[in-house]
C-alpha positions as CSV (number, residue, x, y, z in Angstrom):
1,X,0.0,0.0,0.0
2,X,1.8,3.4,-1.4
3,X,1.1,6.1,1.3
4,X,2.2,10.3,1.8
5,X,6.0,9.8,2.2
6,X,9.3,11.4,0.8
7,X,11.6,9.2,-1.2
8,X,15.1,9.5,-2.5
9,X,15.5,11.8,-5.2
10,X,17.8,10.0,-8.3
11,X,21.6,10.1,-8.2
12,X,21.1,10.9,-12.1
13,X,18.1,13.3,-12.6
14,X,19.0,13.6,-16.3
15,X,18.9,10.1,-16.8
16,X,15.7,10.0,-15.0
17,X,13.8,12.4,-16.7
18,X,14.6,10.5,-19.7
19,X,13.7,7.4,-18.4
20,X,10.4,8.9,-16.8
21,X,7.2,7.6,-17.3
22,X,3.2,8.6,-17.7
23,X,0.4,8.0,-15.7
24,X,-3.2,8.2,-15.1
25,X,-3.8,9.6,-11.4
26,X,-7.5,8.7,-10.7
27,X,-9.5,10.3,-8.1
28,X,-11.8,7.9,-5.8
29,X,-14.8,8.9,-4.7
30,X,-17.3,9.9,-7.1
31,X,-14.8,8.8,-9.9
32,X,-13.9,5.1,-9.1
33,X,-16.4,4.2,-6.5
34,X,-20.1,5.6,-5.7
35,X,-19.4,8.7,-3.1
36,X,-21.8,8.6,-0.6
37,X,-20.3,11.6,1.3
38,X,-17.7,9.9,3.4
39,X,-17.3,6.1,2.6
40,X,-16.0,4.7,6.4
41,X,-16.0,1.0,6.3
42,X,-14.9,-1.5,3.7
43,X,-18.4,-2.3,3.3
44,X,-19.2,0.9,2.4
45,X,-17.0,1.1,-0.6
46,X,-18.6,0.3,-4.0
47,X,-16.5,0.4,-7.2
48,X,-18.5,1.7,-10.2
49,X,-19.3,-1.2,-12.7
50,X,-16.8,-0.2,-15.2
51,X,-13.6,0.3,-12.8
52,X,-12.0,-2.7,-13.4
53,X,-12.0,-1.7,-16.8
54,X,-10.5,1.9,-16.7
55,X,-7.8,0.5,-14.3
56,X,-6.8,-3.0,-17.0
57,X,-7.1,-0.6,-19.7
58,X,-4.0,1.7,-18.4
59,X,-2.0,-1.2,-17.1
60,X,-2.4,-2.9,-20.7
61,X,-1.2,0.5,-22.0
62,X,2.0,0.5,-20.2
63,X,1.0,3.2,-17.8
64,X,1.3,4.2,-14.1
65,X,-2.4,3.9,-12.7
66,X,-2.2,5.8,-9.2
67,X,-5.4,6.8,-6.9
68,X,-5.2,10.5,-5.3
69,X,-7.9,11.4,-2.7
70,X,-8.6,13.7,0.1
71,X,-9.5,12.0,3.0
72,X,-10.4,15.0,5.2
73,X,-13.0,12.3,7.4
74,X,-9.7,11.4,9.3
75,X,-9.6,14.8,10.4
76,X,-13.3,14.9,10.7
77,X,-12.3,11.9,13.0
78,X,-15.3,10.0,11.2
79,X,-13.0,6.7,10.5
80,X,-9.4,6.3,11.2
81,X,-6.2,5.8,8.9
82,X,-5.9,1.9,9.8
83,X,-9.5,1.8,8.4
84,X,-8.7,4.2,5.5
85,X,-5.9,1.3,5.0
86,X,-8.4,-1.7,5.5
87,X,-10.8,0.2,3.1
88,X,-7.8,0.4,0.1
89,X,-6.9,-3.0,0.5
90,X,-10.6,-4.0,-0.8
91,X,-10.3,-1.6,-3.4
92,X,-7.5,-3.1,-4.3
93,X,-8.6,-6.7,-3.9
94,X,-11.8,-6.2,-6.0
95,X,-10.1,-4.6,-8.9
96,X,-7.1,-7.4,-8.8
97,X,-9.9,-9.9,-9.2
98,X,-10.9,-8.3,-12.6
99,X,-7.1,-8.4,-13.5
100,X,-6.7,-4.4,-12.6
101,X,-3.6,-3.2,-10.9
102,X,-3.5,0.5,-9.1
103,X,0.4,1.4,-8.8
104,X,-0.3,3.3,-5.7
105,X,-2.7,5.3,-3.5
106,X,-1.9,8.4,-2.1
107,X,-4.5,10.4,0.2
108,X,-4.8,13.4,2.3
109,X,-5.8,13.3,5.6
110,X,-6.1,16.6,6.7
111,X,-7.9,20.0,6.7
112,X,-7.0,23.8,7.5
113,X,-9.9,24.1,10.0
114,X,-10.9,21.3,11.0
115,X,-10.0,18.1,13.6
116,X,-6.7,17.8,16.5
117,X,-3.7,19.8,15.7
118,X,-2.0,16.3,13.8
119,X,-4.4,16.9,11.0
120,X,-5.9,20.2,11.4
121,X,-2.9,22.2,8.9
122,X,-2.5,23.7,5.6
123,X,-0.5,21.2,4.1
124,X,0.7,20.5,0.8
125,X,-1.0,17.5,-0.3
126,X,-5.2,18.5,0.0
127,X,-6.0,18.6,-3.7
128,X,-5.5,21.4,-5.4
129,X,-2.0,21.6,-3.8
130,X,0.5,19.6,-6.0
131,X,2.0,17.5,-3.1
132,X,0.4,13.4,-3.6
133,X,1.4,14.3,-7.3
134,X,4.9,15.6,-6.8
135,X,5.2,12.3,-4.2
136,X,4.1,9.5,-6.8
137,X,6.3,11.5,-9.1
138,X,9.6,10.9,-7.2
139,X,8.3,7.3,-6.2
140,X,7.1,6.1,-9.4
141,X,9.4,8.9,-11.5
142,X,6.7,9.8,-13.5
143,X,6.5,12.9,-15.6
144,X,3.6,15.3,-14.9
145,X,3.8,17.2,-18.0
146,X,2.7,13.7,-20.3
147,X,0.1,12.5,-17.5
148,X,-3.4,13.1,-16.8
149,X,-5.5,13.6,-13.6
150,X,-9.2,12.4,-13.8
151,X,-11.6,13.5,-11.3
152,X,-15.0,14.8,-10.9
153,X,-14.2,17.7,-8.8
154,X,-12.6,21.2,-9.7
155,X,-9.9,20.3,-7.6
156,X,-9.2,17.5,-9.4
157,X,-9.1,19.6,-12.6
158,X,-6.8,22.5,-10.8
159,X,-4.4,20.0,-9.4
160,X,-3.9,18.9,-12.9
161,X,-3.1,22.2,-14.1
162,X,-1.3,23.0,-11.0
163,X,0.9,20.3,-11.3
164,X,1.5,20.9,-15.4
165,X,-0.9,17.8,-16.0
166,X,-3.5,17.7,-18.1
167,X,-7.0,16.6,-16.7
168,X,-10.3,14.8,-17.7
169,X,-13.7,16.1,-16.0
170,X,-15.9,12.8,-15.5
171,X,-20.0,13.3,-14.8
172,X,-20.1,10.7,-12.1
173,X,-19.9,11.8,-8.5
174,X,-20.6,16.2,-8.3
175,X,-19.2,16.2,-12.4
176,X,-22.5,17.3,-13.6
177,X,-22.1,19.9,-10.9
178,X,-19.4,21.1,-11.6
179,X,-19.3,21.2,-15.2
180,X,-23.3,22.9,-14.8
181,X,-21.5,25.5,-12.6
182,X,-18.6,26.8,-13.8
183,X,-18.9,30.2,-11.6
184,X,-19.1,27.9,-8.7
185,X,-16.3,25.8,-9.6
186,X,-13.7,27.5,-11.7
187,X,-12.1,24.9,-13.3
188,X,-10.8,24.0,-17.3
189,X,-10.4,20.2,-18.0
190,X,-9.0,18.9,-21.0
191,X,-12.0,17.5,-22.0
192,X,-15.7,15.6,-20.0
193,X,-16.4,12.7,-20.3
194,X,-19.6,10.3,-19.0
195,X,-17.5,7.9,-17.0
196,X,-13.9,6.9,-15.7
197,X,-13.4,4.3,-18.6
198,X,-14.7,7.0,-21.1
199,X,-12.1,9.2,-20.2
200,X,-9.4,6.5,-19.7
201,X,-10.4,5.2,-23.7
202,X,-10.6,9.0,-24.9
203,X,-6.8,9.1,-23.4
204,X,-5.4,6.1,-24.7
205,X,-7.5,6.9,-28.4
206,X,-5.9,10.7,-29.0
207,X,-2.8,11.3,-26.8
208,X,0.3,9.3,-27.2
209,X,1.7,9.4,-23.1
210,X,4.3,6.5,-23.8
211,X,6.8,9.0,-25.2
């Protein structure tokens, strides 16, 4: 299970950014599972029908499949991280048994105003900021610049452009929100799309990220 955590930066950058890969960073809720405001339990968690899919689909193509999501219930003190953990193994155990592979999962577990002083901060990594992204770049070395973020949030679609990503708007979860309200959510995706394996097959289809 990839969580937050600094790595080693290379002992060759230049050969590492030449070697560097792409990837599809996938939000969770709302984008691979049903969000039902703060899934807590294992039991809880429900992959959309077509996960499996999206997530063989970008292993078959040679790409970095990584889940980013803000888990601001810890904070909230709603569920725990050991059952945030328990909760990504099953996500990870139901999409292995349709032959789907996640490279890693990265969350946030904090908010500015919210919870005990451990996860009550401005930190780096609560989407929009860049900092699961620049963390599964150094682990994985990915480069952001030929990857995508898909989400159904504007913060999804502003931590893509934050990070020099592009991003893909899906209409599950609050995307039909947000794409009815731009005012409300300022935000400029790529491109929308119905679903996560609609915007995983538009992806594959028109941009070449194998470089």
């Amino acid at each position: 299970m990839a969580e937050l955590r600094f790595a080693q930066m290379s002992r060759n950058p230049q050969s590492a950014i030449r070697n560097s890969q792409s990837a599809i960073f996938i939000d969770r809720d709302g984008t691979l599972n049903e969000d039902i405001g703060y899934v807590s339990t294992p039991e809880q968690l429900t992959l959309y029908p077509w996960a499996a899919e999206a997530v063989r689909l970008v292993n078959e193509a040679g790409l970095k499949a990584i889940v980013i999501t803000n888990q601001s219930g810890i904070a909230r003190g709603i569920y725990t991280e050991e059952t945030l953990n328990a909760i990504h193994r099953k996500m990870i155990e139901e999409l292995a048994m349709h032959g789907a592979k996640l490279d890693g999962v990265y969350y946030c577990p904090h908010h500015p105003k919210i919870g005990g002083a451990r996860y009550r901060i401005e930190c780096d990594c609560r989407k929009p900021r860049t900092g699961m992204l620049d963390r599964a770049a150094r682990e994985h070395n990915i480069d952001l610049s030929r990857s995508f973020v898909i989400g159904d949030k504007a913060s999804d679609i502003n931590l893509a452009r934050n990070a020099g990503a592009q991003a893909a708007l899906v209409l599950t979860g609050y995307g039909r929100e947000t794409e009815a309200h731009p005012d409300l959510f300022p935000c400029a995706p790529s491109f929308v799309a119905e679903t996560l394996l609609d915007a995983v097959r538009l992806i594959l289809d028109t941009r070449d990220l194998r470089g």
